[in-house]
N, C-alpha and C positions, 0 to 999 in steps of 0.2 A: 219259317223262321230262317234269316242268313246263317251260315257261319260267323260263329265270333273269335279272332285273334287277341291274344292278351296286349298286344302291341298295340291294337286298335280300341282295347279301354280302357289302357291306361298312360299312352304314348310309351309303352315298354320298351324293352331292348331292340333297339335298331339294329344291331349286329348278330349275339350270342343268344345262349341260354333261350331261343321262341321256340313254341311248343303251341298248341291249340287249346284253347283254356274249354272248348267244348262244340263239337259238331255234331249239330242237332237238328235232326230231321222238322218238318212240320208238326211237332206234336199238341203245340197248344194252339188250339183253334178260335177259346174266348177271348175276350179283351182283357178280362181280369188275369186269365193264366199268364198273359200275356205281358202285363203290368207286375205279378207276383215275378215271373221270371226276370224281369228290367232289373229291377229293387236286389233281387238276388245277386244280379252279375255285378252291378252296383256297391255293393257291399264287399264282393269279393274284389273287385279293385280299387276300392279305398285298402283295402288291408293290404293287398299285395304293394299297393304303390308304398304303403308307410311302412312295407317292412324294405324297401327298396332303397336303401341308405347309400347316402356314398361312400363308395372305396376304394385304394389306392395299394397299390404293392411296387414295393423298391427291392432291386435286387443288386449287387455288382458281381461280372464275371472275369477272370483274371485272363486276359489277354496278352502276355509277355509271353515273348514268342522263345517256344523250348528245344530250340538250335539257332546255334550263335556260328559266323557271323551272319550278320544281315543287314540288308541295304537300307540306309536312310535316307530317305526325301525333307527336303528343307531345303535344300543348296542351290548353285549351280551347277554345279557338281556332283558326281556320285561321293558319296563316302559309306564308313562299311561301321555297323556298330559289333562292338567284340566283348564288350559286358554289361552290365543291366544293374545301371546305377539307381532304379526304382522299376516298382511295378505297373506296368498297364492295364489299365481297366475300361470294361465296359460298364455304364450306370446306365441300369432302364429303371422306367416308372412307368405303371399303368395306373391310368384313371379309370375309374366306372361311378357315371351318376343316375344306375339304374335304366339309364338309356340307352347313350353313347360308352361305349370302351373305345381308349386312344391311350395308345403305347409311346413313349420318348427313349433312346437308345442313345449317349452319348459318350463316346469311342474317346480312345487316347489314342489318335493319328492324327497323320496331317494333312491329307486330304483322300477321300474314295469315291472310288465311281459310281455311277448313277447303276450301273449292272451289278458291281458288285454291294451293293446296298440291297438292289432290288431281288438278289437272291437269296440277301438275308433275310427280307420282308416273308419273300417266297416261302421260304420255312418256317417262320415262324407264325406266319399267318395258318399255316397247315396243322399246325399244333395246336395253337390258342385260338383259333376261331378269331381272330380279329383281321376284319380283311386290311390288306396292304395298305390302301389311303387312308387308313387311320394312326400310321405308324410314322413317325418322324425320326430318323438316323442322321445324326451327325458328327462330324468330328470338332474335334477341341482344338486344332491345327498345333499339337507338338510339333515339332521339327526334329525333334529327337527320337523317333517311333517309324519301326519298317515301313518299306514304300507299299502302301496299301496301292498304290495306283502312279503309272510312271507319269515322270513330269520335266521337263528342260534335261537338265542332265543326267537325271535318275533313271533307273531304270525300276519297273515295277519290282517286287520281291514274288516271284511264282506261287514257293510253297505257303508263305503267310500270307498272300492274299487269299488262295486258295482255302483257307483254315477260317479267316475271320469271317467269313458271312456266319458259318456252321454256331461261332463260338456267339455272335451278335443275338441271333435266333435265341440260343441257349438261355442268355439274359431275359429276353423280352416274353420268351414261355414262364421263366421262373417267376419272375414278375408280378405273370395272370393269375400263377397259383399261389400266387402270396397276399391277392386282393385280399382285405379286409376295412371294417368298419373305421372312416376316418373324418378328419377335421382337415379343411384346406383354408391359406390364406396366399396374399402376397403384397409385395410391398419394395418399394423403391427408395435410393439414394445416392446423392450423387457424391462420386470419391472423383475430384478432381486435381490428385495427386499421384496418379499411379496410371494415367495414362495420355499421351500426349501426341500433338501431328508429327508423323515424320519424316513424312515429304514437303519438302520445303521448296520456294521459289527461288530461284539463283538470278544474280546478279546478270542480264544476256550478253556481255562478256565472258559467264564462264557459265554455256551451256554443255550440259552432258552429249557425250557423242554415244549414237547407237550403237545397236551391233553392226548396223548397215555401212557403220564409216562418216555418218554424217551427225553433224553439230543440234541436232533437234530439241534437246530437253531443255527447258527453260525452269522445269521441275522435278526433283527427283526426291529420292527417299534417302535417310542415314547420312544428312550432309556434316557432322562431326558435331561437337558441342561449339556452340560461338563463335561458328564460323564465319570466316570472312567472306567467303563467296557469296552469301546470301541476302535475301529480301525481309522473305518471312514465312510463315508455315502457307499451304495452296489450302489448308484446308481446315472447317471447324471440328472441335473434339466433342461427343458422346462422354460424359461422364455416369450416365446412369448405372447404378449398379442394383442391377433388378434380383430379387428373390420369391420363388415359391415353395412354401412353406405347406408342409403335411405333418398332422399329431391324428396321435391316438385321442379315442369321444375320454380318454383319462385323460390328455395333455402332453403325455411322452410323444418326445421327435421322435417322427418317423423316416421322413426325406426330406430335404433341398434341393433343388434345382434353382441355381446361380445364372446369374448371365450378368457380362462384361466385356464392354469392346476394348481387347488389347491384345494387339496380335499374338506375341507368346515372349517368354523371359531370353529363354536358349540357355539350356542345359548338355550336360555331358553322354550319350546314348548308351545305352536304351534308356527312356526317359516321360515318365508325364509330363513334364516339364513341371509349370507353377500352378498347373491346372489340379492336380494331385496331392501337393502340397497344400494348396488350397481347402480342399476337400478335408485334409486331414485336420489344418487348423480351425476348421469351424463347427467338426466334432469335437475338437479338445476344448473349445472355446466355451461350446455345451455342455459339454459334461458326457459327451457320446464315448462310447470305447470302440474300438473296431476304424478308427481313420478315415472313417465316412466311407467305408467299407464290407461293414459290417450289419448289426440290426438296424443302425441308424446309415442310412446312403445318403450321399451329397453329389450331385456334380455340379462341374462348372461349364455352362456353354457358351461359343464364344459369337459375341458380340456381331457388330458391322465395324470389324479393325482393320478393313484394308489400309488403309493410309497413316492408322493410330499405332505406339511402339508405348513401352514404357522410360523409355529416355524423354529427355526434356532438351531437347538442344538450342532452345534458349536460355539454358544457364548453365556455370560450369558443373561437370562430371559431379556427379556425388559415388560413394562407394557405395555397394548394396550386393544384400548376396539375394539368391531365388528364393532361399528357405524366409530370408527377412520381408522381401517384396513379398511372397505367398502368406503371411501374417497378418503382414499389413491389409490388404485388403481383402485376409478372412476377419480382420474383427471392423470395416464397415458393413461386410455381410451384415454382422452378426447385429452393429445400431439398425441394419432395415429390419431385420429377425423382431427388434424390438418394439417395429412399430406395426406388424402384420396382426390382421386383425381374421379371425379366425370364423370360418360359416362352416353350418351343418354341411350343404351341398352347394353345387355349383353346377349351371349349365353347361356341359359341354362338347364342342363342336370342331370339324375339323373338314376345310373345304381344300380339295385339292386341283388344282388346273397346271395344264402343261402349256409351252408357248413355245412356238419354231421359231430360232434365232439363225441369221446365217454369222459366219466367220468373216472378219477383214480378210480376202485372199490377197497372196501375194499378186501381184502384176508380173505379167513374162522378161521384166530386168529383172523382180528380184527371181524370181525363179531360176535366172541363167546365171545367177549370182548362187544361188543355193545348191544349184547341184552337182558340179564338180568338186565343194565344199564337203557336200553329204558322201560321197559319192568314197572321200577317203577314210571316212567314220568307220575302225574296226568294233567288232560285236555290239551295233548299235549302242555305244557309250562315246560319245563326246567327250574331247578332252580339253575343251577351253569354250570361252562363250559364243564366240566367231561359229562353231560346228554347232555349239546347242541352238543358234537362230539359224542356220541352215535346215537342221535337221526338221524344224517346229516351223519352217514354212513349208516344208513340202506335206508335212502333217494334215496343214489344212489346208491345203491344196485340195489333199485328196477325202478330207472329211466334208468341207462345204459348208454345212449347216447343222445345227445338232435341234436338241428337243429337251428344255429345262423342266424342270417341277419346282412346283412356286403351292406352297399350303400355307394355309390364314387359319389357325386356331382359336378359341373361345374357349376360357374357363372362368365361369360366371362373367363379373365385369371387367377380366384382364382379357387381351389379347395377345398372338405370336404371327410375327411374320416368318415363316421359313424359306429360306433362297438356297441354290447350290453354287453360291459365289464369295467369290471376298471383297466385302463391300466398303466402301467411303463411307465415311461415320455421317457424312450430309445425307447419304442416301436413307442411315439409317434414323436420322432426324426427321426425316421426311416423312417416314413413316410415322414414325411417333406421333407427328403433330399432326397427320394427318386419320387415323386410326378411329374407327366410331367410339371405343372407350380409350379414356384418357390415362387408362393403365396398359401400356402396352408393351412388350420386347422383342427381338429380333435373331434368328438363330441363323448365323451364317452355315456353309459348306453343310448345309443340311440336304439328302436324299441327293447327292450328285456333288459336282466339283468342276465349275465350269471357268472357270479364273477370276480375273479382274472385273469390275463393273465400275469403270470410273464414269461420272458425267459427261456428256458431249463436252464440256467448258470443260474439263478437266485434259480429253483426250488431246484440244490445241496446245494443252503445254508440256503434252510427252515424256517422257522418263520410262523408267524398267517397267511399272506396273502398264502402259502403254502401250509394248513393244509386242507385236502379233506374235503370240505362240499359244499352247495349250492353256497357259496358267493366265491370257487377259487376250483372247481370242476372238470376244463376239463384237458384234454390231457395235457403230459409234452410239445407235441409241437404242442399244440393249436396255440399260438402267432405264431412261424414263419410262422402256416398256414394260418391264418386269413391277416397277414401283406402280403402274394404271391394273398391270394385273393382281397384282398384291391387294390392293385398293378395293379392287371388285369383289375380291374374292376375301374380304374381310368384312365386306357389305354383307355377304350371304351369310356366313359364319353368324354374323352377327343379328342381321336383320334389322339393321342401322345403317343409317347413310353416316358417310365419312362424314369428319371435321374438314373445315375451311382454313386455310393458312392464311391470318389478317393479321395486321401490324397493328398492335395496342401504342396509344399514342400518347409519352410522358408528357409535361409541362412546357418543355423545347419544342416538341414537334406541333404542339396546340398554339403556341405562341406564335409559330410561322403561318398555322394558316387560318388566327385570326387576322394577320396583318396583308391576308390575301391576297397570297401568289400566283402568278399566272403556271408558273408549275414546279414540284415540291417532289421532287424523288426519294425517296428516303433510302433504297438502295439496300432493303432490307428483305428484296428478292432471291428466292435458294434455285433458279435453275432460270437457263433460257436465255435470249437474245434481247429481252427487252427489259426495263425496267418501268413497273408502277407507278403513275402520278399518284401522288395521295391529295389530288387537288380533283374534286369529282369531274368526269367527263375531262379532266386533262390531257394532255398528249404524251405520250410513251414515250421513251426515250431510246435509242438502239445500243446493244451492247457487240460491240464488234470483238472476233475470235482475242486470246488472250488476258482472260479476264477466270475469275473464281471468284464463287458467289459465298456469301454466309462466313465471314470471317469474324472477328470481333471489333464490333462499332465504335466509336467515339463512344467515351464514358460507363463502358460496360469491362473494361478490362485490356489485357492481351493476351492472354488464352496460352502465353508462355512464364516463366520464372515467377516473381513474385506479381505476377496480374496472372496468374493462370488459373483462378475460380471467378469464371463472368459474372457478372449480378446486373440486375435491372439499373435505370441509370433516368436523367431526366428527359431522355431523347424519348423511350418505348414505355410501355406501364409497368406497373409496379410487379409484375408477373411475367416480363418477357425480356431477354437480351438483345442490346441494340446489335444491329448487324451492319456488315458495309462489305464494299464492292472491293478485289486487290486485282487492280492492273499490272499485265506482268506482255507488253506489249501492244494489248490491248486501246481502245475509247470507247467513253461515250457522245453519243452525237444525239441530237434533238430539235428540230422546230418548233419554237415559239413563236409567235404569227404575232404583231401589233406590237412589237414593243417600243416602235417611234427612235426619238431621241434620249428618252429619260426611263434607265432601266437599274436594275442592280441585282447582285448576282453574289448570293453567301454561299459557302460552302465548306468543310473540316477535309483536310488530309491528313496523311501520314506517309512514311517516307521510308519506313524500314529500321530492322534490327539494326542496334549500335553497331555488333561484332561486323556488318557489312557496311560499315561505310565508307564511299570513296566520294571521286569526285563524277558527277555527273546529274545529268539537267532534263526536264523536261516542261510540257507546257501544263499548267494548272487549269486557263478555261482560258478560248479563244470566243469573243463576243462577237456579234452581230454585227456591233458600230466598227469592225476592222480593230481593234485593241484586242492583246492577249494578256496575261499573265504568266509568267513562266517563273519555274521552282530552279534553284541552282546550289546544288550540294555539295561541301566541302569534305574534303579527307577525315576533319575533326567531327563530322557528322551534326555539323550545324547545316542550316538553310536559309536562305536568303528569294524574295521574292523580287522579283524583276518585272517592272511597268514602264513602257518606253525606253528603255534604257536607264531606267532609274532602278539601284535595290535599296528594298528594307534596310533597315540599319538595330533594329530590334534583334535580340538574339533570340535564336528557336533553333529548338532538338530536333532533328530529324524522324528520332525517334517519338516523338509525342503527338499527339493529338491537336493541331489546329486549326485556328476558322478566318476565313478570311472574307473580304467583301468588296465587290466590283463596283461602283457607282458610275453609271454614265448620268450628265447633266447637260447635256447640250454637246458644248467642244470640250467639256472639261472633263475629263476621267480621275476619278478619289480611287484609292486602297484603302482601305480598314481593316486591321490586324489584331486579333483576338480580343475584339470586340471598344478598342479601341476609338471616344469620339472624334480624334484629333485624328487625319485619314494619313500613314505613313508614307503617302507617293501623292502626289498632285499632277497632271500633265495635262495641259492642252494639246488635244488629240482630238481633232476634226473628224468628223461623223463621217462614217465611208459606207459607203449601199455594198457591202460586199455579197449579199442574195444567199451566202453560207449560211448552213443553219447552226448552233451554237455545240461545242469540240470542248470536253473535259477530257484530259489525262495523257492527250499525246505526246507519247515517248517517255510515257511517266513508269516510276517503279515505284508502286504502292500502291494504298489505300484512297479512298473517295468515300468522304459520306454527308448524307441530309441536303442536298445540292438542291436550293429556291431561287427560284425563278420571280421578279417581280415589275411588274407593267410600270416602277413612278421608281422616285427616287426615296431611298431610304433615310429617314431622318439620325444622325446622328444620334439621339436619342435612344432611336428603336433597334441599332445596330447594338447599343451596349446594352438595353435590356436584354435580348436577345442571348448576351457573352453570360451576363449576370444570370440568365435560366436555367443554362446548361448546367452552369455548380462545376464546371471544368477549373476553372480562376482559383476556385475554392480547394 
């Protein structure tokens, strides 16, 4: 007879508490002993499994560090905190669903190293029997919390960094011995009030200059409220406001675990920032005593808010304090609290993989450039931005390449993505929509801190989060690599093949290709150099550098001021937000093969925030038959379209949403303007073989969407159905 492990009859504890449920020599030699002993073990592991319930311990440990002063990361700069305007805390949770044990640790800092995390695993894995890649540590990224880990102008804190792995451990052992009998749920909602893009596109008259001296950024972060400089946000906003919810099998809260992509408020040091405050209003909100600190623990973990702030700088300033803002969105918590629906157990899993990234290194000019620079840097502290990019090129100079940790977890049918990055909310959309369950969330600066992960499309338009140093240092295509591993490693976890990113097709987008185009972009692609025909087996169209993908489309919103909750719209179904392309130097270009003399060519732009309006021109679509269309924009932020030397005479907002339509008929070239039967341009314009293939956006600043392609000439008719589908007019 084999040896029999408990683990092996009843899928028992993969980690902890195995034990040999009985080593037995050959003693039963009949078939019947044989069958009596099956029946036995059998019995014995139904019982052991049903007494094998789920459970879950929440603990906080107080991490306000007990000598003052101490150095603050957040800056560019050093700055030194000298009182402790709130307390710091660590929040662990441990799971056990009688299988798997997996620990969560989420810290009030602002960002830690992958060493010092992993020493705190170290220990507390030595305690608790749960080994290390079961454990997820992250920060909450305060800006008001010692420098767990140095960064641009900071310098690390010795003795508290020194201290927090010990104190980290301390939570996530208390935790394991707090395991008891529980109820787990979770449950999402989206607060699209309390967090917003805040790197914005600029006007390329007024791009940002690096530290290098030169004019690069065409995108940057914090461009003021209503600015005038500006285009429009580079990027879409993440409103999810995801919760995990734990009760006692009586119904008493036990924990939450929050997650929210918003970068942090900024408070006065030492400081949780709104992450604590948080915490505390959605115990009171309960009915919990202890500040989500106590029997009942809350944290809040933070999001994918690389590029996201809680400003809205597309409208003006409103006043808000952190304690108001921290309310505010502890009682959306508390509508998702409302709608968590509650299981005995839950599966779950936690798959870990690492991935080798190298560094953007500097080139031997910047080098000769950085180190005369460094070179006058007293006690390795920088004293202006000029020495913090010297000093962070020679950094990775000499680091090269580093080694991320990327974990995909499973509990029942939610998922987690964990990165050690500060991620663009697209990437963390990416994830979502692409996740084998449809419940999913994202824990940035988890297990490491390895800076920025902006998109390849992102890195062509430069700015601070851009700029090579430790805090946005890796590969131009670090992100699509981390997002394929994430991917993978959320297959395992799960034991599901990912979701597919397709575009659900409203009433607009059906009506274009009953009326069957030769090709039909919808531009409602989130990554990459091409765009999608949604015209089967159509031709792709190329997105050349200076463009961001996944903005908000025609008819779904602006994703700023009073359009800043997107909704479905008649362009995408009734379950998905239209999206569009925003050129910010960029085109796009495309061959269309046959389309003779008699073609036509619709398409919606946009032109940018009011507060940036000036005067400046670009081309809308250049055709085939040698005719362009070109956009020409006034100070008053109106626009006018230009054919031949002819303009519109219609008035249009720059800032709004319009559709426009090319007709070529032989020598005769129409314009049709928001849907318009009567065409606002006429011109005999002689059919020219120019062998070009067909050019939307050049030298344009904006938006581009739903751009159709069509082999005959559009009827008057089909052009205002078409106005009349959208419900834009309307």
């Amino acid at each position: 007879m084999p040896d029999f492990k408990i683990s092996q009859i009843v899928a028992g504890r993969d980690e902890v508490d195995r034990y040999w449920i009985m080593k037995t020599p050959t003693l039963f030699t009949s078939s019947g002993a044989r069958a009596l002993f099956a029946t036995c073990v059998l019995a014995t592991a139904s019982a052991l499994a049903a007494a094998a319930s789920f459970r879950a311990g929440a603990v906080t440990v107080d991490i306000t560090p007990v000598t003052l002063p101490v150095r603050i990361a957040g800056g560019f700069l050093e700055k030194s905190g000298t009182e402790i305007a709130d307390r710091l805390q660590v929040r662990c949770l441990v799971l056990d669903d009688g299988r798997t044990r997996i620990a969560f640790a989420i810290v009030d800092t602002c960002m830690m190293t992958q060493s010092l995390i992993d020493e705190a695993k170290r220990q507390a894995s030595a305690q608790s029997g749960i080994p290390t890649d079961r454990m997820m540590v992250s920060a909450t990224h305060t800006h008001s919390a010692p420098a767990a880990m140095g960064c641009l102008g900071t310098r690390q804190d010795p003795d508290y960094a020194a201290w927090l792995p010990g104190k980290i451990a301390e939570g996530l052992v208390a935790a394991t011995a707090k395991l008891q009998p529980a109820r787990i749920g979770w449950a999402s909602i989206d607060d699209w009030e309390h967090t917003h893009n805040r790197r914005w596109i600029r006007k390329p008259e007024n791009k940002v200059v690096d530290p290098f001296g030169d004019p690069t950024g065409l995108a940057n972060m914090h461009p003021g409220y209503l600015s005038p400089e500006i285009v429009g946000p580079s990027g879409p906003v993440d409103p999810g406001l995801s919760v995990l919810s734990l009760r006692t099998p009586e119904g008493q809260p036990l924990a939450v675990l929050a997650n929210y992509s918003q970068h942090y408020f900024g408070s006065t040091p030492v400081s949780a920032d709104y992450y604590g405050l948080f915490c505390k209003h959605v115990a009171r909100l309960l009915g919990q005593v202890g500040a989500g600190n106590g029997a009942f623990v809350c944290a809040m973990s933070q999001g994918t808010s690389g590029d996201l702030m809680w400003m809205d700088y597309g409208s003006p300033q409103k006043a808000i304090s952190v304690e108001d803002y921290a309310e505010a969105v502890a009682r959306y918590a508390v509508q998702a609290l409302e709608q968590v629906r509650y299981h005995d157990t839950a599966p779950l899993a936690m798959v870990e993989q690492t991935l080798q990234l190298n560094y953007r290194l500097p080139d031997e000019k910047r080098l000769e450039w950085a180190r005369p620079i460094a070179a006058l840097i007293e006690n390795n502290l920088p004293k202006n931005r000029t020495e913090v990019y010297a000093q962070e090129a020679l950094i990775l100079h000499e680091r090269q390449k580093t080694e991320v940790k990327l974990q995909a977890i499973r509990i029942g049918e939610l998922t987690i993505a964990a990165l050690p990055n500060e991620v663009y909310a697209l990437t963390g959309l990416k994830l979502k929509a692409q996740s084998p369950f449809s419940s999913h969330f994202n824990i940035e600066l988890a297990n490491g801190a390895e800076g920025y992960i902006p998109t390849p499309e992102q890195h062509a338009l430069g700015g601070y989060t851009t700029w090579p140093a430790r805090t946005a240092g890796l590969e131009v295509q670090a992100e699509p690599k981390i997002v394929a591993t994430l991917l993978d490693a959320l297959e395992k976890a799960t034991g599901r093949k990912r979701r597919v990113m397709r575009d659900d097709h409203g009433p607009y987008a059906n009506a274009v290709l009953l009326a069957k185009p030769a090709a039909y972009w919808r531009l409602n692609d989130a990554a990459g150099r091409v765009a999608r025909n949604a015209v089967p087996g159509g031709v792709e169209a190329e997105v050349r550098d200076g463009a961001a993908w996944y903005l908000p489309g025609v008819g779904s919103g602006t994703g700023t001021g009073s359009g800043e909750k997107l909704t479905p719209s008649a362009f995408s179904g009734p379950n998905q937000i239209n999206r569009a392309l925003h050129l910010a130097g960029g085109e796009v270009r495309a061959e269309v093969r046959n389309l003779g003399g008699h073609y036509s060519i619709a398409l919606w732009f946009w032109l940018g925030a009011a507060s940036g309006a000036s005067e400046r021109s670009g081309t809308l679509v250049a055709g085939p038959g040698g005719e362009s269309v070109d956009l020409r924009q006034t100070r008053d932020h109106h626009v006018q379209l230009v054919l031949g030397g002819s303009a519109t005479q219609i008035e249009l907002r720059a800032d709004e949403w319009h559709f426009a339509v090319l007709v070529r008929d032989g020598n005769e070239v129409r314009l049709h303007v928001e849907g318009q039967a009567r065409p606002e341009i006429v011109k005999a314009l002689p059919m020219q073989s120019t062998g070009t293939p067909l050019n939307f956006g050049q030298r344009l600043q904006g938006k581009l969407d739903e751009i159709a392609v069509f082999n005959r000439v559009l009827a008057p008719a089909e052009i205002s159905s078409l106005w009349k589908v959208s419900g834009i007019g309307h």
